[in-house]
C-alpha positions as CSV (number, residue, x, y, z in Angstrom):
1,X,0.0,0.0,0.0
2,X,1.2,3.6,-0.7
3,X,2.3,5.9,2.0
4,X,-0.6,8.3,0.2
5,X,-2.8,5.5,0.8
6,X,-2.1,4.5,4.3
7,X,-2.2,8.3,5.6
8,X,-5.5,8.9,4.3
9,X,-6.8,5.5,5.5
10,X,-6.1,6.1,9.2
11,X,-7.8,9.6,8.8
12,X,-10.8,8.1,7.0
13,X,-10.1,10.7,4.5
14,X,-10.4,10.2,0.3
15,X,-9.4,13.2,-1.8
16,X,-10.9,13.4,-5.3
17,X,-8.4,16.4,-6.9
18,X,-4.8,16.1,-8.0
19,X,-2.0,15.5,-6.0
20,X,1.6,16.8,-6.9
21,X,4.5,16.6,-5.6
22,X,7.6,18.9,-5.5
23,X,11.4,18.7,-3.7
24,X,11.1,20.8,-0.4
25,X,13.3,21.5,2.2
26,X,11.0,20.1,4.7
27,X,7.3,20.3,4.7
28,X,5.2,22.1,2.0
29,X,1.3,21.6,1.2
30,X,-1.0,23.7,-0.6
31,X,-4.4,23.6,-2.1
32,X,-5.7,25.6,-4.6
33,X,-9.5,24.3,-6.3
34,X,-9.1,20.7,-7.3
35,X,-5.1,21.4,-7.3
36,X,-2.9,20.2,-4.1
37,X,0.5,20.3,-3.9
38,X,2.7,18.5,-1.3
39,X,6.4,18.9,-1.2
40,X,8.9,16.9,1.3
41,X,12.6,15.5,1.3
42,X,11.6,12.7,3.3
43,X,8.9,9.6,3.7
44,X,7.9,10.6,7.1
45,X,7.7,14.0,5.8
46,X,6.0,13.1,2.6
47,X,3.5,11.2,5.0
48,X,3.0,14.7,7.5
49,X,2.4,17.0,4.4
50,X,-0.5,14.1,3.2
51,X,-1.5,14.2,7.0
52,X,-2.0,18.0,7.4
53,X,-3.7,18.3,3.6
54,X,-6.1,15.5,5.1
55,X,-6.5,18.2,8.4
56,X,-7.0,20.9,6.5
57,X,-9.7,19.3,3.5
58,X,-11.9,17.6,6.3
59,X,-12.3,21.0,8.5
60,X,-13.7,22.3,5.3
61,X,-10.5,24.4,3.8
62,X,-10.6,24.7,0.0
63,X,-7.6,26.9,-0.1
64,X,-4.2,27.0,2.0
65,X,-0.7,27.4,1.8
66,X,1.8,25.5,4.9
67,X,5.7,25.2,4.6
68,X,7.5,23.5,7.7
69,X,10.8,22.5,8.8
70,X,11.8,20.7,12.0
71,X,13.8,22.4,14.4
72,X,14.7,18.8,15.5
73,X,16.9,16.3,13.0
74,X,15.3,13.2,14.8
75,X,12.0,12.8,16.4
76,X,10.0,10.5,17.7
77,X,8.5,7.9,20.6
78,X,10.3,5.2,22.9
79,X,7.6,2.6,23.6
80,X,7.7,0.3,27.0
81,X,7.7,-3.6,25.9
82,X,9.3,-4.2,29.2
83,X,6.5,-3.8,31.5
84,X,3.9,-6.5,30.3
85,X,2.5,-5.4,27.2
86,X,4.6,-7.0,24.2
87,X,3.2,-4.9,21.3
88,X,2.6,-7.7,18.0
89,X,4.9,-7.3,15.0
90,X,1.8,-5.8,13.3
91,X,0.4,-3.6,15.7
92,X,4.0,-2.0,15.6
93,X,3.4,-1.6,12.0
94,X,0.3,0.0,12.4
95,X,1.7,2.2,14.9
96,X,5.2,3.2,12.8
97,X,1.4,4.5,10.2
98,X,0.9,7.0,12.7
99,X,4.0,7.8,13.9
100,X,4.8,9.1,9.9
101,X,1.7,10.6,9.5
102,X,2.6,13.4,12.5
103,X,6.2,13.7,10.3
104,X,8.6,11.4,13.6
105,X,11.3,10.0,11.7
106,X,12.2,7.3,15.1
107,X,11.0,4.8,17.0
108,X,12.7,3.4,19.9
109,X,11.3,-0.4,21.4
110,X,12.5,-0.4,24.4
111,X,13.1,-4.2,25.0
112,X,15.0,-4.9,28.9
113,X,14.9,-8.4,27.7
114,X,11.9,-8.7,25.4
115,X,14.3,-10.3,22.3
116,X,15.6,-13.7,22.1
117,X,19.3,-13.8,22.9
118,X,21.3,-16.8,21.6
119,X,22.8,-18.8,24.5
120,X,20.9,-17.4,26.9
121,X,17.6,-19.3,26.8
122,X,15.9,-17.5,30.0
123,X,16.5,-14.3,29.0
124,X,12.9,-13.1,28.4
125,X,11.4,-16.7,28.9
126,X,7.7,-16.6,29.3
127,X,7.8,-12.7,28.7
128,X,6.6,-12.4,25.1
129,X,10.4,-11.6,23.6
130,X,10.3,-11.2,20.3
131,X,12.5,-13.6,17.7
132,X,15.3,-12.2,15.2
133,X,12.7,-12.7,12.3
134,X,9.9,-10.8,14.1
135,X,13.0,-7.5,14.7
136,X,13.6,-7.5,11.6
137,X,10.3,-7.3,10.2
138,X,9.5,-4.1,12.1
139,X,12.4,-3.1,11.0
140,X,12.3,-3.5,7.4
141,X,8.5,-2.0,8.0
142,X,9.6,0.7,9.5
143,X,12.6,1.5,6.8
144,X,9.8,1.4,4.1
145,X,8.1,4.6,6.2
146,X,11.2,6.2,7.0
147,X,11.4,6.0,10.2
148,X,14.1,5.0,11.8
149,X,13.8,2.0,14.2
150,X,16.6,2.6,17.4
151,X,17.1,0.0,19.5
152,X,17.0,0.7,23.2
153,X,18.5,-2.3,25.6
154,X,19.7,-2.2,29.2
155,X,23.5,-3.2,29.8
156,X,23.8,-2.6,33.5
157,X,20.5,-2.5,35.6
158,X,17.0,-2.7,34.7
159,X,17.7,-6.6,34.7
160,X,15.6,-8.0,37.5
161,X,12.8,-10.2,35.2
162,X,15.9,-11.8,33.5
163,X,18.1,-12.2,36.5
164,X,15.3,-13.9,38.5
165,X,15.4,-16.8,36.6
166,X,19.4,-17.6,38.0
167,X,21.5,-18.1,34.7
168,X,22.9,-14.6,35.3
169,X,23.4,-15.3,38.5
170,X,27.4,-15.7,38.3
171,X,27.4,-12.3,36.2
172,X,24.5,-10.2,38.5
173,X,25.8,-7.7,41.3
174,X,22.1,-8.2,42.8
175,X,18.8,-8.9,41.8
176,X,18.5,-5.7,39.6
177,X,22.2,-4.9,38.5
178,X,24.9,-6.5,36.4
179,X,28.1,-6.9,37.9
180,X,30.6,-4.8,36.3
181,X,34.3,-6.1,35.6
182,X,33.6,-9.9,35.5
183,X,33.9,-11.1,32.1
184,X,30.8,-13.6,31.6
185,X,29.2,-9.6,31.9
186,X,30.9,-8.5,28.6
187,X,30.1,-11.7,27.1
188,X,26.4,-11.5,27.6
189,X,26.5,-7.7,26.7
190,X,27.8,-8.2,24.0
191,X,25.5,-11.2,22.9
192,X,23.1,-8.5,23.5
193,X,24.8,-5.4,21.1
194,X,25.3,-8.1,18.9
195,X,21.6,-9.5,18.1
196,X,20.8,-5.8,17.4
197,X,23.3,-5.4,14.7
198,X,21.5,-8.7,13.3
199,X,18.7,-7.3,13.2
200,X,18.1,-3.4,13.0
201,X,19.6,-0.9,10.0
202,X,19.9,2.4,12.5
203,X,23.6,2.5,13.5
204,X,22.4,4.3,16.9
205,X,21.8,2.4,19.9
206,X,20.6,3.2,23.1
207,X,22.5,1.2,26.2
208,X,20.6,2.5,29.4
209,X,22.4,2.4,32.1
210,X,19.9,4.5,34.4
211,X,19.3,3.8,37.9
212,X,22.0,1.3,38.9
213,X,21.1,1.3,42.9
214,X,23.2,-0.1,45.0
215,X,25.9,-0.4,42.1
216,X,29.0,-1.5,44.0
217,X,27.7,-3.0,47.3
218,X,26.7,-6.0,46.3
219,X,28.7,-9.1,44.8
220,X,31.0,-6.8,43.6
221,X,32.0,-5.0,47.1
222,X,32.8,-8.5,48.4
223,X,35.2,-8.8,45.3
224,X,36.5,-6.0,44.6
225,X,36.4,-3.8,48.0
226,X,35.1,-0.8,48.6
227,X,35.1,2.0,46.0
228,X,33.1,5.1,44.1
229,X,30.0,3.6,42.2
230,X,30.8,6.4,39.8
231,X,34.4,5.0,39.3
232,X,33.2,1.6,38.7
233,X,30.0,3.1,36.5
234,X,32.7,4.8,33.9
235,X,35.1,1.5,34.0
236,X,31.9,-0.8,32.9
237,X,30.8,2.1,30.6
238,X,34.3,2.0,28.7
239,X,33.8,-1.6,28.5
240,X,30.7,-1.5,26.8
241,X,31.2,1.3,24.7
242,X,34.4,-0.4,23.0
243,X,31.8,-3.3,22.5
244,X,29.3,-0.8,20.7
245,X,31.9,0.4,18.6
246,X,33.4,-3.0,17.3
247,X,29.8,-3.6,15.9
248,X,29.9,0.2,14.5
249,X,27.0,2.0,16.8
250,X,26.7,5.6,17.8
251,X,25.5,4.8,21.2
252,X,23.5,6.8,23.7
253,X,23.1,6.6,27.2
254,X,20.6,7.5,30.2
255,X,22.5,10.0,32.0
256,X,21.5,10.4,35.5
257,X,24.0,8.3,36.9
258,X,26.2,11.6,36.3
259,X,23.9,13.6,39.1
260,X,22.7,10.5,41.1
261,X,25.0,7.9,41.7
262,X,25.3,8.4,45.3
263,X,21.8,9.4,45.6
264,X,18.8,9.1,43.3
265,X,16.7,11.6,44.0
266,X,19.4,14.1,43.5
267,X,18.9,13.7,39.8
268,X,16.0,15.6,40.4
269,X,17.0,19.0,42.2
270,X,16.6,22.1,40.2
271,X,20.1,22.9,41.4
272,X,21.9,19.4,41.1
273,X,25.5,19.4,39.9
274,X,27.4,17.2,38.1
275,X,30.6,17.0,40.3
276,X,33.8,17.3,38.7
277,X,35.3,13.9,39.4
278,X,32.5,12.9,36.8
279,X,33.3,15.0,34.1
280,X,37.0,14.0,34.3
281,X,35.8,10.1,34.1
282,X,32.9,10.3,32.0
283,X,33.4,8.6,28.3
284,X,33.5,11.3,25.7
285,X,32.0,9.5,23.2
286,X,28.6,8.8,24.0
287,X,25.6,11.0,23.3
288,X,23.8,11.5,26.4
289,X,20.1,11.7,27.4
290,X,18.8,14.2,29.6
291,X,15.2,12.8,30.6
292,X,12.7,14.5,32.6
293,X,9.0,14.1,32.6
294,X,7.7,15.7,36.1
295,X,9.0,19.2,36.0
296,X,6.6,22.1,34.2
297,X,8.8,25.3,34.5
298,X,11.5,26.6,32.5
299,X,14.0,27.4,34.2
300,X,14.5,23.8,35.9
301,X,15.2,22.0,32.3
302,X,17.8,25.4,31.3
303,X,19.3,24.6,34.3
304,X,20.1,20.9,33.8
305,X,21.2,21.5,29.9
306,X,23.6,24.4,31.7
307,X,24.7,21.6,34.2
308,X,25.2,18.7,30.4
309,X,26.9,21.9,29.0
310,X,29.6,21.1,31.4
311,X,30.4,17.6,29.7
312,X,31.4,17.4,26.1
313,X,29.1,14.7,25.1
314,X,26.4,15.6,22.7
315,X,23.1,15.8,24.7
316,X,19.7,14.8,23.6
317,X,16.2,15.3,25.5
318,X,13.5,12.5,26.4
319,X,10.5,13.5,27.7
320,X,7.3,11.9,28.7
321,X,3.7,10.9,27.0
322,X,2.0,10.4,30.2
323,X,1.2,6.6,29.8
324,X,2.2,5.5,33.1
325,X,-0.5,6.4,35.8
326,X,-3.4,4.4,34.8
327,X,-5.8,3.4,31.9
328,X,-5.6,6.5,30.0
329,X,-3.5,8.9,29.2
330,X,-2.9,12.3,31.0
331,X,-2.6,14.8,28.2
332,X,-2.8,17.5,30.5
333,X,0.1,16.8,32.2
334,X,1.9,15.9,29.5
335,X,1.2,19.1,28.0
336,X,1.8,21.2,31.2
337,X,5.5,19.3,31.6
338,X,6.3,19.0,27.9
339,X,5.5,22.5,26.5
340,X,8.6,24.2,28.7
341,X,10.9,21.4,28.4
342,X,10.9,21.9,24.2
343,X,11.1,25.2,24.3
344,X,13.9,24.6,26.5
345,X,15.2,22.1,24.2
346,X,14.8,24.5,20.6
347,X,16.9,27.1,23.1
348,X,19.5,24.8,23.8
349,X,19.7,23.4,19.9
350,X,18.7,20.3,20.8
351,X,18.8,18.2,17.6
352,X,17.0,14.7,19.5
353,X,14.4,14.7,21.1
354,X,12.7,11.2,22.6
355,X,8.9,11.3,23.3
356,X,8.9,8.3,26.1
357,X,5.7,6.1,27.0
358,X,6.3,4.1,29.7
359,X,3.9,0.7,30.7
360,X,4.7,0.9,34.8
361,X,2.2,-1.2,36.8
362,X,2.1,-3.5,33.6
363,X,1.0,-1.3,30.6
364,X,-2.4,-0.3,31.7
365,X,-2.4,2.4,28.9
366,X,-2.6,1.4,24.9
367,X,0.5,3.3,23.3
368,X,-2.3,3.9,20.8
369,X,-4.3,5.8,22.8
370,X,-2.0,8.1,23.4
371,X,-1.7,10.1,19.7
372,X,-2.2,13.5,21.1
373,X,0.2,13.4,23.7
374,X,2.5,12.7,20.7
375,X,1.5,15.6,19.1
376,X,2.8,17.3,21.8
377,X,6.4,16.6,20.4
378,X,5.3,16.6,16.4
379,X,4.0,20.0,16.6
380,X,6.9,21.4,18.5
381,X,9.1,19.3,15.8
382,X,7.6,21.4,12.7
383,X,6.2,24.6,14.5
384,X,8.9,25.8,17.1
385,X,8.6,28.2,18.9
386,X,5.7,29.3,17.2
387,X,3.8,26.4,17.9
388,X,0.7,26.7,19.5
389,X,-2.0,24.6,21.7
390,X,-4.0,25.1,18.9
391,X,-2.0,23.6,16.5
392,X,-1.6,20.4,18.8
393,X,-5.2,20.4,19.6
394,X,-5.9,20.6,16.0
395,X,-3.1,17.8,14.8
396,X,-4.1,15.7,18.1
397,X,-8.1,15.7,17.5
398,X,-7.4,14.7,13.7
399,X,-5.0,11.5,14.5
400,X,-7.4,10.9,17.4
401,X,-10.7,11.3,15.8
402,X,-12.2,13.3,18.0
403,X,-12.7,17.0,19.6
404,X,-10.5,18.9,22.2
405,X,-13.6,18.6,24.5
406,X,-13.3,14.8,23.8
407,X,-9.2,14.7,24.5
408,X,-9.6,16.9,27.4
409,X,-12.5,15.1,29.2
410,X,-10.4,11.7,28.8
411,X,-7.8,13.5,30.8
412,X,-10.0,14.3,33.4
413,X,-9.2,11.0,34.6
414,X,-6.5,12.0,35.9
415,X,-8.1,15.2,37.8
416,X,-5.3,17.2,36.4
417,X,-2.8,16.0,38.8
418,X,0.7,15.1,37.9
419,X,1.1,11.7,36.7
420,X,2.7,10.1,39.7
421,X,-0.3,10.5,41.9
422,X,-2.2,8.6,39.8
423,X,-5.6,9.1,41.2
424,X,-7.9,7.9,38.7
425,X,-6.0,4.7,39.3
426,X,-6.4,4.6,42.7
427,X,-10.1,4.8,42.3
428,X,-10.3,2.1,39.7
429,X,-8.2,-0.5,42.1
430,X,-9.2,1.0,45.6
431,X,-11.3,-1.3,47.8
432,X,-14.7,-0.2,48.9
433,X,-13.7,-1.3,52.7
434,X,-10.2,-0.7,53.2
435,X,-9.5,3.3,52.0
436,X,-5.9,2.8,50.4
437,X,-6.3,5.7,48.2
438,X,-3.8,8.3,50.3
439,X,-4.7,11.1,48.7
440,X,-7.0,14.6,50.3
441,X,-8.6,15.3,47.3
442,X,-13.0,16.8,47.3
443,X,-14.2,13.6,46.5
444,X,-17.9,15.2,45.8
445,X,-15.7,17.6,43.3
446,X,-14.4,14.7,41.6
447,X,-18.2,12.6,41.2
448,X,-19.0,15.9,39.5
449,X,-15.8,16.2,37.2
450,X,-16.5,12.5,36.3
451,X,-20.1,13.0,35.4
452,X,-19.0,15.9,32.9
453,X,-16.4,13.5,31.3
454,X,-19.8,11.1,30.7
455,X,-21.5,13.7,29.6
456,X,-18.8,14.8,26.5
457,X,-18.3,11.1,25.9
458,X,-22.1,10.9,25.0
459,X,-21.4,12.8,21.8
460,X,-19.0,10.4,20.6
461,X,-21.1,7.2,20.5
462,X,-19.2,6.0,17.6
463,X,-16.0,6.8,18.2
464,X,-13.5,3.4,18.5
465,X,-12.9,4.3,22.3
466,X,-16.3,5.7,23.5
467,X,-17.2,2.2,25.1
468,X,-13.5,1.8,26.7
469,X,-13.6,5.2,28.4
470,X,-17.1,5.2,29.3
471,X,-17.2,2.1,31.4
472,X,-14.0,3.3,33.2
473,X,-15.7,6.9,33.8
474,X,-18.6,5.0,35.0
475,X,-16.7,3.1,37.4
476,X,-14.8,5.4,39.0
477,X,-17.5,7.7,39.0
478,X,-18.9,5.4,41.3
479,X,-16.0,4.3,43.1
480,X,-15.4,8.2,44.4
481,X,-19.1,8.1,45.8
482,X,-18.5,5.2,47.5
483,X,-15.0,6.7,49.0
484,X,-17.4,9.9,49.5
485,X,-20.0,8.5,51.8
486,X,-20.1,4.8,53.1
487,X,-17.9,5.0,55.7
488,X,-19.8,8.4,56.8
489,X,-23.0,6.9,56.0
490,X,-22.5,3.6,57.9
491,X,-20.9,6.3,60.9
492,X,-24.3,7.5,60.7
493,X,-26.3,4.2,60.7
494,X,-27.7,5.2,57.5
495,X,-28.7,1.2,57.1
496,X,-30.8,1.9,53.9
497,X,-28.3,3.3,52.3
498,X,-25.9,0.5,53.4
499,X,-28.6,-2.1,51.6
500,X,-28.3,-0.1,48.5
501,X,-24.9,-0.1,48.1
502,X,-24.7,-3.8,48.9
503,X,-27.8,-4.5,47.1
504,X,-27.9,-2.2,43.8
505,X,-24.6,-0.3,43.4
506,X,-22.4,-3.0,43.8
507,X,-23.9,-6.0,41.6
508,X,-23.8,-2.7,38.8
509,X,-20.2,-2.1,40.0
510,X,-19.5,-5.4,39.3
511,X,-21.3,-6.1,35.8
512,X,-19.3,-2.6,34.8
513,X,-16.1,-4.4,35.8
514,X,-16.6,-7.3,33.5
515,X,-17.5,-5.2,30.6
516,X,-14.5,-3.5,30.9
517,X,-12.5,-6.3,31.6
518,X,-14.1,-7.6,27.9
519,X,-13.1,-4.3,25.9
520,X,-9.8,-4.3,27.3
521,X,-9.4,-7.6,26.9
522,X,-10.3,-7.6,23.4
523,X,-8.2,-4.6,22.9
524,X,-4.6,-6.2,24.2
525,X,-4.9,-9.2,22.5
526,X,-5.7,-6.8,19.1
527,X,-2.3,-5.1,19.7
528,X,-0.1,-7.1,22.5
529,X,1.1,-11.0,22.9
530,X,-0.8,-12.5,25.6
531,X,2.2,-12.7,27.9
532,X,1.6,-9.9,30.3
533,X,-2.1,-10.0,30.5
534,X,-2.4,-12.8,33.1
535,X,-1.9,-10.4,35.6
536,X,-5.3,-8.5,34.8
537,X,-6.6,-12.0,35.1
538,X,-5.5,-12.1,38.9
539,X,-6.6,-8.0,39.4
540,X,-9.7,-8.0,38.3
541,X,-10.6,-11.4,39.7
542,X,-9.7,-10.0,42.9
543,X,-11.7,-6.4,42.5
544,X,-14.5,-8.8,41.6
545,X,-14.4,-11.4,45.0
546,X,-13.6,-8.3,46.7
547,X,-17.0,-6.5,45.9
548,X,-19.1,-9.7,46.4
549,X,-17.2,-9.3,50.2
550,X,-18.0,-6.0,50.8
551,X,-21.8,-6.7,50.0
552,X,-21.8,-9.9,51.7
553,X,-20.2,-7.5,54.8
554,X,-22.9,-4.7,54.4
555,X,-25.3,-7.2,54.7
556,X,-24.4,-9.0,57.6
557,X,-24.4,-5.7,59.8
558,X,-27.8,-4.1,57.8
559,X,-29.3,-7.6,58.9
560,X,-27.9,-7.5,62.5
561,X,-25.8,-10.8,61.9
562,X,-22.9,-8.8,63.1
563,X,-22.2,-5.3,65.1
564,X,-19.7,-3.7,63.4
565,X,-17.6,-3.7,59.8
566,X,-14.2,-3.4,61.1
567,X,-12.8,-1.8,58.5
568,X,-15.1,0.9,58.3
569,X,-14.4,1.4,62.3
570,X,-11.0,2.8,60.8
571,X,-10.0,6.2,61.1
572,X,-8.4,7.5,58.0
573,X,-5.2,8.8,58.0
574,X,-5.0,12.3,56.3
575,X,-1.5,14.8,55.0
576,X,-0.6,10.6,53.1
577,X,-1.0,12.3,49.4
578,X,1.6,9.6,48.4
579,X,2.3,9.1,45.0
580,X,4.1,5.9,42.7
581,X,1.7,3.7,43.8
582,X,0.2,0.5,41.7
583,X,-2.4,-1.7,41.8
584,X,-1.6,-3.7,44.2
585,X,-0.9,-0.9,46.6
586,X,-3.9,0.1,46.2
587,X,-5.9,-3.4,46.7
588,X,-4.1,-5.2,49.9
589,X,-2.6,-3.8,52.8
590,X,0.0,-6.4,52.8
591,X,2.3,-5.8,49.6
């Protein structure tokens, strides 16, 4: 099928008039009567200028002129396959469709140990790890599009679902880490560099190396002695860089080892600073990435590019696509944190930029459901500094389908916190007994925000996603009245209401839970391999025994078989508001 063809298919878009096309220096695309014009010097740009004359036709424009040209040379989204979800080899291909329609010339799959590795038959065993053929498919796929498929591996931490298993276990420095300076580590890294050279054309490759806790006080402390994790972090980066380069890779790297080594969270300070004993270790000849995705103010990311200034690697910027705090996406935040941090980046001169969608607490959100928050990146790509929120609310509700009323009711969700809080996820696992939500938020606010969500939703009947988001606005719609006012209402002996929860709101609660188990169900095994997904099995199984508990519970006491519900006899603790929480931190008190 043609690019032409393809682009105008996902948009549901047909175009009777003529279509030619001219050498640009970017992005062109005009319409004059019957007469378009589109000009390009790329596929993926080719595929943006077919995109925005498909925008511009179905909101009714019969005559326009647009000429674009990215302020940065590569572009594009890092999707999870680490965290449960395993994207198929086909659903990638539909998604490298969309990525070229916005004009991203990269994809990133972010495999920790998704990908079969010859003589090392547990690494990704029972995960869903994709074969040599399978890589190479999405590769050549990709290549057809123009967009360039990176691959992105971990050769130091990140480890843990391989090193379980105990093959690694002469190589591992604990149950997360690699152990740097023992060979058998080379020798499996560089099994690792080497299946991507089989099997991917891009001659960039991105290593990790983020977050190594604990990096030199396990195996290796009792081996080696005592010394700076940041000395033993550049040795084992040297090692594996002189691997990259035998196999002829530009590699990249996470780089907040360089602020955090000692301590994490240090990464994170507005202030931090790379300490000079770093810069005078640090490999030169690695591009570094710079990733932030919490942080909405200007002047935090200008001062960390001041702080990368300092090294003389080449620096690149990933951000974030909100993906990672629940079912649906939080384009708000993802907006509010990414609008600074590109401008920061065009400042800077910037020439990659890395869009990242994380799966944490096992991919609850559909990388395909999460278009406009890529827009975020595409439009700041072609538009600069000049781009607007119109233009992204414009490319965003065309690759989406829908209206910005539609994309910002979705993100209501989230209640316009920042991702880590995760509240909407909380509400969907909580339990109605046991309040593990740790967050002071106006629950009677949020029944009301939830009901306007509905309400937009109810003009989009037909849309692809109307039943997905509906059911989950319904439940925890629900979930927050229940939060709300049973234990208040069971305070108060209210024991009619009490016989209506257990009687009428919960068996609803519960038939609104299996029809949402169904859609997503049917919806991950459209786009992922079935490794992953057991564990929505187990969760929703135990939301559903859960509720049938609670009503059994509100029963007994409404019937006087017993005097109290213990858990409702609970004082709730207040000031929690703790964030990075997952389901089952939300569901048990005991994990």
């Amino acid at each position: 099928m043609e690019i032409k063809d393809k682009i105008f298919a996902l948009t549901n878009f047909t175009f009777s008039g003529n279509i030619f096309e001219k050498d640009f220096d970017g992005v062109y695309v005009s319409l004059s009567g019957n007469d378009a014009v589109i000009g390009y010097s790329t596929k993926v740009q080719k595929a943006r200028a077919l995109f925005l004359l498909s925008m511009k036709v179905s909101k009714g424009e019969t005559s326009f002129e647009i000429s674009e040209k990215p302020v940065f040379d590569t572009c594009g989204p890092m999707i999870d396959m680490s965290r449960g979800g395993v994207m198929k080899p086909e659903a990638v291909k539909r998604y490298i469709d969309r990525v070229a329609a916005l004009g991203l010339n990269m994809l990133m799959l972010y495999t920790e140990d998704i990908y079969e590795l010859e003589g090392y038959p547990m690494f990704g065993y029972l995960r869903g790890r994709y074969s040599h053929a399978e890589l190479k498919e999405m590769d050549d796929y990709a290549y057809e599009m123009g967009v360039e498929l990176i691959p992105c591996i971990q050769t130091l931490a990140h480890l843990s679902n391989y090193i379980k298993w105990g093959e690694a276990s002469d190589f591992a420095e604990n149950s997360f880490v690699l152990l740097p300076g023992e060979e058998k580590t080379y020798k499996f890294i560089e099994a690792e560099i080497k299946t991507m050279r089989e099997c991917f054309r891009s001659n960039r490759i991105h290593l990790g190396m983020d977050e190594a806790d604990c990096l030199g006080l396990g195996k290796y402390l009792k081996k080696h002695g005592l010394e700076k994790s940041l000395d033993i972090f550049n040795s084992h980066l040297t090692r594996v860089l002189s691997i990259a380069k035998k196999y002829g890779y530009e590699p990249m790297m996470w780089s907040d080892m360089y602020l955090g080594s000692d301590d994490p969270n240090y990464y994170y300070e507005p202030d931090a600073v790379i300490p000079d004993y770093a810069l005078a270790g640090a490999p030169k000849d690695v591009e570094m990435v710079f990733w932030d995705y919490y942080h909405d103010y200007y002047d935090y990311y200008d001062k960390k590019f001041i702080q990368y200034k300092r090294m003389p690697n080449t620096v690149c910027f990933a951000g974030g696509v909100w993906t990672w705090d629940g079912f649906v996406p939080n384009f708000e935040y993802t907006l509010r944190t990414m609008e600074p941090a590109l401008l920061c980046s065009i400042d800077h001169g910037v020439k990659t930029v890395i869009a990242t969608m994380w799966g944490n607490g096992g991919c609850e959100t559909d990388f395909f459901k999460a278009f406009d928050g890529l827009c975020v990146f595409s439009e700041f790509c072609y538009k600069g500094k000049k781009c607007t929120h119109e233009d992204i609310y414009a490319a965003a509700c065309h690759i989406i389908g829908a209206g910005s009323d539609y994309i910002d009711a979705v993100s209501a969700f989230h209640l316009g916190h920042m991702g880590a809080d995760a509240i909407g996820r909380g509400l969907f696992y909580c339990d109605p007994l046991i309040n593990l939500l740790c967050w002071d938020i106006d629950y009677k606010e949020t029944v009301s925000v939830y009901q306007n969500s509905l309400s937009v939703l109810s003009k989009y009947r037909d849309h692809e996603c109307n039943r997905y988001y509906t059911l989950i606005f319904e439940i925890v719609k629900i979930k927050a009245d229940l939060v709300l006012n049973l234990q208040k209402e069971y305070k108060a002996g209210n024991k009619d209401y009490m016989l209506n929860i257990a009687n009428n709101v919960i068996p609803d609660l519960k038939e609104k839970y299996k029809e949402f188990y169904k859609v997503f169900s049917d919806n991950w095994h459209r786009n992922y391999k079935p490794f992953g997904f057991e564990v929505y099995a187990q969760r929703f199984g135990g939301i559903d025994i859960r509720l049938d508990y609670a009503a059994d519970r509100i029963r007994e006491y409404c019937n006087n078989e017993r005097k109290v519900i213990e858990e409702l006899e609970e004082t709730i603790a207040t000031g929690l508001n703790k964030p990075w929480r997952y389901a089952p931190s939300y569901m048990t008190t005991i994990l």
